[in-house]
C-alpha positions as CSV (number, residue, x, y, z in Angstrom):
1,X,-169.4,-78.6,-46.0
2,X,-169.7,-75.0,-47.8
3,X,-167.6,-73.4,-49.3
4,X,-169.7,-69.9,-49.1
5,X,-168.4,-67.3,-46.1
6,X,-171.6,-66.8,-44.0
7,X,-169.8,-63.2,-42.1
8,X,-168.1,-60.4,-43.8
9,X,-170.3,-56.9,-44.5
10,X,-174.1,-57.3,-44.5
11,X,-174.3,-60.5,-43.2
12,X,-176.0,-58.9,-39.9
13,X,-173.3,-61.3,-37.7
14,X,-170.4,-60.2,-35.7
15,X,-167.2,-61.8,-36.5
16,X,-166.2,-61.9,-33.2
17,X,-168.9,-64.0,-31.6
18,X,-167.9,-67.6,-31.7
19,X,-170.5,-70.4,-30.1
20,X,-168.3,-73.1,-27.9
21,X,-170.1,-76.4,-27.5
22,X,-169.0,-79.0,-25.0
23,X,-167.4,-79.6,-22.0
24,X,-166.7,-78.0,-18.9
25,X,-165.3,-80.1,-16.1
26,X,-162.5,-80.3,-13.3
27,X,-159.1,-81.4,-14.6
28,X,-157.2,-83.0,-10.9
29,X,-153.3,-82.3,-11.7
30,X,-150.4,-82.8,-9.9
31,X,-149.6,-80.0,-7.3
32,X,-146.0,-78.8,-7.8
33,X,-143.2,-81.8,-7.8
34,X,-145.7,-84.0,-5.5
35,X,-147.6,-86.2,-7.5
36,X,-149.6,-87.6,-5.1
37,X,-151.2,-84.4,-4.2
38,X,-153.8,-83.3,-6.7
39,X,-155.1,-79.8,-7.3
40,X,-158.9,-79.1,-9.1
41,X,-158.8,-76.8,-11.4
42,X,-161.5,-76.0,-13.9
43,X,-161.0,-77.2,-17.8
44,X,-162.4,-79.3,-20.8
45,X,-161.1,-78.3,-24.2
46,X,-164.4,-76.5,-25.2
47,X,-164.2,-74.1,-21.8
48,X,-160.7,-73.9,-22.6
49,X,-161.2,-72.8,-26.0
50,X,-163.9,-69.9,-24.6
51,X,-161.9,-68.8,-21.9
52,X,-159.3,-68.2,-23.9
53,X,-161.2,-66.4,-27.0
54,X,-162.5,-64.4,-24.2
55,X,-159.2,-63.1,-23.3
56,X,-157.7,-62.4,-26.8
57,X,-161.3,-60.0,-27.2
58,X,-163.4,-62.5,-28.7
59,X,-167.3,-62.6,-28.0
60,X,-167.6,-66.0,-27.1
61,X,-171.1,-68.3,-26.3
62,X,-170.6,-71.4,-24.5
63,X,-173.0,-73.8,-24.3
64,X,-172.6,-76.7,-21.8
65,X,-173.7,-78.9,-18.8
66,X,-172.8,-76.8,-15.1
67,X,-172.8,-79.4,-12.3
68,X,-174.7,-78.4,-9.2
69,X,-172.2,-78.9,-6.8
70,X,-168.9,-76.6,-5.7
71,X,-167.3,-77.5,-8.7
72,X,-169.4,-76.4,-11.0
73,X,-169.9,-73.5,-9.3
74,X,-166.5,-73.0,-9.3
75,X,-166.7,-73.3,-13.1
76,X,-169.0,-71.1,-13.6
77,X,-167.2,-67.9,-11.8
78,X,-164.6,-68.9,-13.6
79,X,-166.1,-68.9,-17.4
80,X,-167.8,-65.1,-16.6
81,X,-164.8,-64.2,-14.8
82,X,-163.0,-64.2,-18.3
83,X,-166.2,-62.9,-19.9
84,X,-167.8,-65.8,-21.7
85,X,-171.8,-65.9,-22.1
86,X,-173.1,-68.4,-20.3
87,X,-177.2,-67.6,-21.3
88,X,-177.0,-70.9,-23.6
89,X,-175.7,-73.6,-20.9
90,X,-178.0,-75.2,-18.6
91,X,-177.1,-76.4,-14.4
92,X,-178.7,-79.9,-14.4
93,X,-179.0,-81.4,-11.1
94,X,-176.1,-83.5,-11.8
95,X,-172.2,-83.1,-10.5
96,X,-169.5,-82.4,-12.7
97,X,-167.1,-84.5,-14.3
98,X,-163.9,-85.1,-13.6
99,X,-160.7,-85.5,-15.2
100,X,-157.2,-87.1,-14.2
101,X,-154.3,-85.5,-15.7
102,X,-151.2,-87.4,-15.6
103,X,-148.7,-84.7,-17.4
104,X,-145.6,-86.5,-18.6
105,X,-142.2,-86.4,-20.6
106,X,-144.2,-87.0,-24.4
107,X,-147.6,-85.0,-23.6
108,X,-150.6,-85.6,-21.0
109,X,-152.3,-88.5,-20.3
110,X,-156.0,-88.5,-18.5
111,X,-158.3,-91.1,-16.7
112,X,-161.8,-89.5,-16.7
113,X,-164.9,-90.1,-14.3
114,X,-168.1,-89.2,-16.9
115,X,-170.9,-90.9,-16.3
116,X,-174.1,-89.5,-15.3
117,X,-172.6,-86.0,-15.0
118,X,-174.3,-82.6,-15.7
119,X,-170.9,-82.0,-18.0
120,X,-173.0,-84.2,-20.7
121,X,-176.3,-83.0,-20.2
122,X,-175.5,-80.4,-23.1
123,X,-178.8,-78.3,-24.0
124,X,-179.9,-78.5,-27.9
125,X,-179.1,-74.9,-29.2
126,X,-178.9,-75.7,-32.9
127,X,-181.8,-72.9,-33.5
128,X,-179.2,-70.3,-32.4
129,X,-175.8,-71.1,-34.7
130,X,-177.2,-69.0,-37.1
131,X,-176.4,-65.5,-34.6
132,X,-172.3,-66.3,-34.4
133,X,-169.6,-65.9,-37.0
134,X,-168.7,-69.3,-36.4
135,X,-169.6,-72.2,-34.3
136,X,-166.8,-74.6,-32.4
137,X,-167.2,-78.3,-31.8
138,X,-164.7,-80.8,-30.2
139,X,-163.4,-82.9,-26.8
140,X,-165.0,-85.2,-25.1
141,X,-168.2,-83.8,-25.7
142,X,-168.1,-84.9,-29.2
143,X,-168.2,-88.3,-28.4
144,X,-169.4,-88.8,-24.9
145,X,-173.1,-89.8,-24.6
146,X,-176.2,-88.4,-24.4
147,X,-173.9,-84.9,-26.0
148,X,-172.4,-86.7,-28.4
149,X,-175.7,-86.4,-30.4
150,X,-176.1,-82.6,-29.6
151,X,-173.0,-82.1,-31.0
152,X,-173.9,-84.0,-34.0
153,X,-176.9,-82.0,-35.0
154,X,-175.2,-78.3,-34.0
155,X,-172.5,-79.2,-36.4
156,X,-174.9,-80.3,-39.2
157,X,-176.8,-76.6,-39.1
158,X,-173.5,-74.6,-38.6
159,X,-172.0,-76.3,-41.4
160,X,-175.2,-75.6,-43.7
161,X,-175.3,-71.9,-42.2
162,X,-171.5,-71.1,-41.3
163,X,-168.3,-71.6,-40.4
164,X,-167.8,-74.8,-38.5
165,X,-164.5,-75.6,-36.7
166,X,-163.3,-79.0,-35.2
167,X,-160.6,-79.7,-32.7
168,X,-161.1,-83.4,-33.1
169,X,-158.5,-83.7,-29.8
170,X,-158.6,-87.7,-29.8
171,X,-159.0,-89.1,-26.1
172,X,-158.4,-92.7,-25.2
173,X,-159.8,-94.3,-22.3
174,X,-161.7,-97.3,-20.8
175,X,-164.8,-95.7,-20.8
176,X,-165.1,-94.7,-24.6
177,X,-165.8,-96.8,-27.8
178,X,-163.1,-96.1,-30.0
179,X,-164.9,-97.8,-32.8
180,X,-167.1,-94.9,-32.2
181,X,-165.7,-92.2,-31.0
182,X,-163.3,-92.5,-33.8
183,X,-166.1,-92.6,-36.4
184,X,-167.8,-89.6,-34.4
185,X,-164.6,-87.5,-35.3
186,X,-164.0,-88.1,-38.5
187,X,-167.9,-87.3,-39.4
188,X,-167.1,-83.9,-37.7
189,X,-163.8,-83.3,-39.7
190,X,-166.1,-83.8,-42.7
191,X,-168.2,-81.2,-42.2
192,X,-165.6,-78.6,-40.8
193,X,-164.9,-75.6,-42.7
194,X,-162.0,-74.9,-40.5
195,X,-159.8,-78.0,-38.3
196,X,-156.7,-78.0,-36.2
197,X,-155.4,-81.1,-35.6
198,X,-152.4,-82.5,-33.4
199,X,-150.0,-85.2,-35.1
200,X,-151.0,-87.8,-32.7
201,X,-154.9,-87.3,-33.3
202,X,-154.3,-87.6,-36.9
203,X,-152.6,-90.8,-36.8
204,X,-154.9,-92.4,-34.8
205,X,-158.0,-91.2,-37.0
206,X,-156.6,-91.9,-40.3
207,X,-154.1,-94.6,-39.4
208,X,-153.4,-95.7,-42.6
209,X,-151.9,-92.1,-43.7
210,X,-149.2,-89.9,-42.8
211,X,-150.7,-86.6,-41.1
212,X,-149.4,-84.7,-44.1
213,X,-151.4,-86.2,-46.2
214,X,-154.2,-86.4,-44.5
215,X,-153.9,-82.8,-44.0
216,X,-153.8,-82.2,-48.2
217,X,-156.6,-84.4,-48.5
218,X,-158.9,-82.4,-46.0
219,X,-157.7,-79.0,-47.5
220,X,-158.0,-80.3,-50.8
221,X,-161.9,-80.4,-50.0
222,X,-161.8,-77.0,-48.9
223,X,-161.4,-76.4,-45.4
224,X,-158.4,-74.5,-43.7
225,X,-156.4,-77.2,-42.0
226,X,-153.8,-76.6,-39.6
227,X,-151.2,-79.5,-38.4
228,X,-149.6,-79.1,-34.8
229,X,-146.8,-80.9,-33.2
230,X,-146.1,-79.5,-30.4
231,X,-142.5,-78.2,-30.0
232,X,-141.9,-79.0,-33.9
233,X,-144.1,-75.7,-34.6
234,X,-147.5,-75.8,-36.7
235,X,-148.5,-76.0,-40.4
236,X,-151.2,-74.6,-42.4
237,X,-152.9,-76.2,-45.4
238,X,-155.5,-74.5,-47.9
239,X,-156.4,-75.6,-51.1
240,X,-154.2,-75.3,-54.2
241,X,-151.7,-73.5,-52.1
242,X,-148.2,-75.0,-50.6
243,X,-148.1,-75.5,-47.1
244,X,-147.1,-73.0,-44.7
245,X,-145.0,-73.4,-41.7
246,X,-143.7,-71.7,-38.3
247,X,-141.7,-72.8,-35.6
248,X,-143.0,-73.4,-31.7
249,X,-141.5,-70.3,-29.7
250,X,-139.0,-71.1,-27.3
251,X,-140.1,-70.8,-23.8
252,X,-139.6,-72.4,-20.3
253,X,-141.9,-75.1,-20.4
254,X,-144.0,-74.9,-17.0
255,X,-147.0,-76.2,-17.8
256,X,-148.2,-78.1,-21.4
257,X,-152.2,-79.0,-20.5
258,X,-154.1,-76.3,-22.3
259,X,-151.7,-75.8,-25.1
260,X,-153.2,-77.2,-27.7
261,X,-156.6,-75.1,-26.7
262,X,-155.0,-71.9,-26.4
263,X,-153.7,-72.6,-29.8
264,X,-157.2,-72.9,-31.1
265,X,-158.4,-70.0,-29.2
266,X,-156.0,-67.8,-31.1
267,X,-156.3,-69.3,-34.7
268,X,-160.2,-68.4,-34.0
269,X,-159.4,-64.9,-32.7
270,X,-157.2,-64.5,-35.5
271,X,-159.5,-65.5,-38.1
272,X,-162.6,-63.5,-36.6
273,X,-160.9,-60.3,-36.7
274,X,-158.5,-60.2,-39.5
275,X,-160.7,-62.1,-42.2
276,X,-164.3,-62.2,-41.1
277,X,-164.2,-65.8,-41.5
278,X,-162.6,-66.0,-45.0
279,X,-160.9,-69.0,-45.0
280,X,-158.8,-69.3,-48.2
281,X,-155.8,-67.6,-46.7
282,X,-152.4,-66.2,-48.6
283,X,-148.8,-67.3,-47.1
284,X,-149.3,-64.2,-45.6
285,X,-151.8,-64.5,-43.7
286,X,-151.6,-68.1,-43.1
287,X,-147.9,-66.9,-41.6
288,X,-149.8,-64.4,-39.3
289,X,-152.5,-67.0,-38.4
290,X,-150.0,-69.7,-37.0
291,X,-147.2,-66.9,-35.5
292,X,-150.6,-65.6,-33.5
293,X,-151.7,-68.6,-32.4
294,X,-148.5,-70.3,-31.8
295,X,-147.6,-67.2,-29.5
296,X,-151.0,-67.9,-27.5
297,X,-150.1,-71.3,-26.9
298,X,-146.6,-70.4,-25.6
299,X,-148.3,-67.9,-23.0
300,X,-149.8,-71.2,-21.4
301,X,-146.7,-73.4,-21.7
302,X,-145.0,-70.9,-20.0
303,X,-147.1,-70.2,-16.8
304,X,-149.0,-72.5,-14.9
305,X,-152.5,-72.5,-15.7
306,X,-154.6,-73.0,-19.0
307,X,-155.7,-69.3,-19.4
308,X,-153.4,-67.7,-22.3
309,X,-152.3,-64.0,-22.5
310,X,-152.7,-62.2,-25.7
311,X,-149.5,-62.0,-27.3
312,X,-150.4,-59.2,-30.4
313,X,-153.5,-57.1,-30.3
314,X,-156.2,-58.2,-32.4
């Protein structure tokens, strides 16, 4: 990890641009109050997180795996639809991965259908990190094979050249090592400059420690970490500074899948435009940070769909 900010004046990069890396498949969810009927609708945290920097005016890159079949087409109108770049993904002659969403009372769980899918045919872009203010790593991607290692090396050269940022967004399923995949994450976390973590995905990475503290000790290395927990709000740790809290808005909950992206999306958006990157943050602006992002995350929870709504101008 650095601790040097790569944008900011003369540094010849726009704070703005952001490269995603990873996913981009269908999510199936239930359809209304029958949950036998499934609807398709495009996601993976990564797309998520693009789409939705897209619509709070962020210049975001993704760089993925498009299936070549209606899905994947489907995927892509949707991506340049909101206005991400797509000139960095590739559209192997593979079909797209799907995942099972299975919303209930205490979050979302998913079953997922991966292997041999374009979704994880990521190309190598790690030449490129260097153009963006920051680059983004996390989801499945991050610990799905043969991306997992892509991943890997784009994190290495952002962190040596930028800002790196982590959603480590902790999936369990039959198909994945957790040994691994666990492993995979924390590697990441340890190279972030910037990482937003849920309470559940700390606990299961550092099991042995409340998320608190796990959230000191990452901040205490440097990096901007922000704790979520749902409807209990979000916190924000930077070093040698006391935490900083906000509450969740209060909305209707429709819909929760996509939450916990659109809260990323914002926290980037936020960061791009208001500090060029800088990451050791006053109350103030750690305040700001988390009521912007937390605002971004309730636009989703309140409307079906995962695209959020810009709640302040940035």
């Amino acid at each position: 990890m650095t601790d040097s900010s790569p944008s900011g004046p003369g540094s010849g990069r726009d704070p703005r641009s952001v490269l995603v890396l990873g996913e981009a498949l269908v999510d199936l969810v239930p359809a209304g109050e029958d949950a036998a009927v499934r609807v398709a609708q495009p996601g993976g945290a990564p797309a998520n997180v693009a789409v939705g920097l897209a619509r709070l005016g962020g210049r975001p890159s993704f760089v993925g795996g498009l299936g070549d079949d209606a899905f994947g087409n489907r995927i892509e109108a949707w991506l340049t639809g909101a206005g991400v770049d797509l000139s960095l993904s590739a559209r192997p002659p593979l079909p797209t991965a799907l995942a099972v969403a299975d919303p209930g009372d205490h979050g979302n769980t998913y079953r997922f259908h991966l292997g041999d899918t374009a979704t994880f045919a990521l190309p190598d872009r790690t030449a490129e990190v260097s153009r963006f203010g920051a680059v983004y790593v996390g989801g499945l991607a991050a610990v799905v094979e043969p991306a997992a290692e892509v991943v890997a090396a784009t994190a290495r050269a952002a962190a040596r050249s930028g800002v790196l940022a982590v959603d480590p967004n902790v999936r369990e399923d039959r198909t994945l090592d957790p040994v691994r995949s666990l492993e995979r994450l924390r590697g990441l976390c340890a190279l972030a400059r910037v990482v937003k973590a849920s309470d559940e995905d700390l606990v299961r990475l550092w099991p042995d420690a409340e998320p608190e503290a796990s959230c000191r000790r990452l901040a205490g290395q440097g990096r901007l970490v922000v704790l979520t927990r749902g409807a209990r709000g979000a916190t924000a740790y930077v070093r040698d500074a006391p935490a900083v809290s906000v509450p969740a808005l209060a909305v209707r909950v429709v819909n929760t899948i996509g939450a916990g992206d659109a809260f990323m999306a914002g926290m980037l958006a936020w960061l791009g435009a208001e500090t060029g990157w800088r990451t050791e943050l006053s109350d103030a602006e750690a305040r700001a940070m988390l009521g912007y992002s937390a605002a971004t995350a309730a636009s989703v929870c309140a409307r079906a769909g995962t695209e959020p709504t810009a709640p302040l101008g940035v």
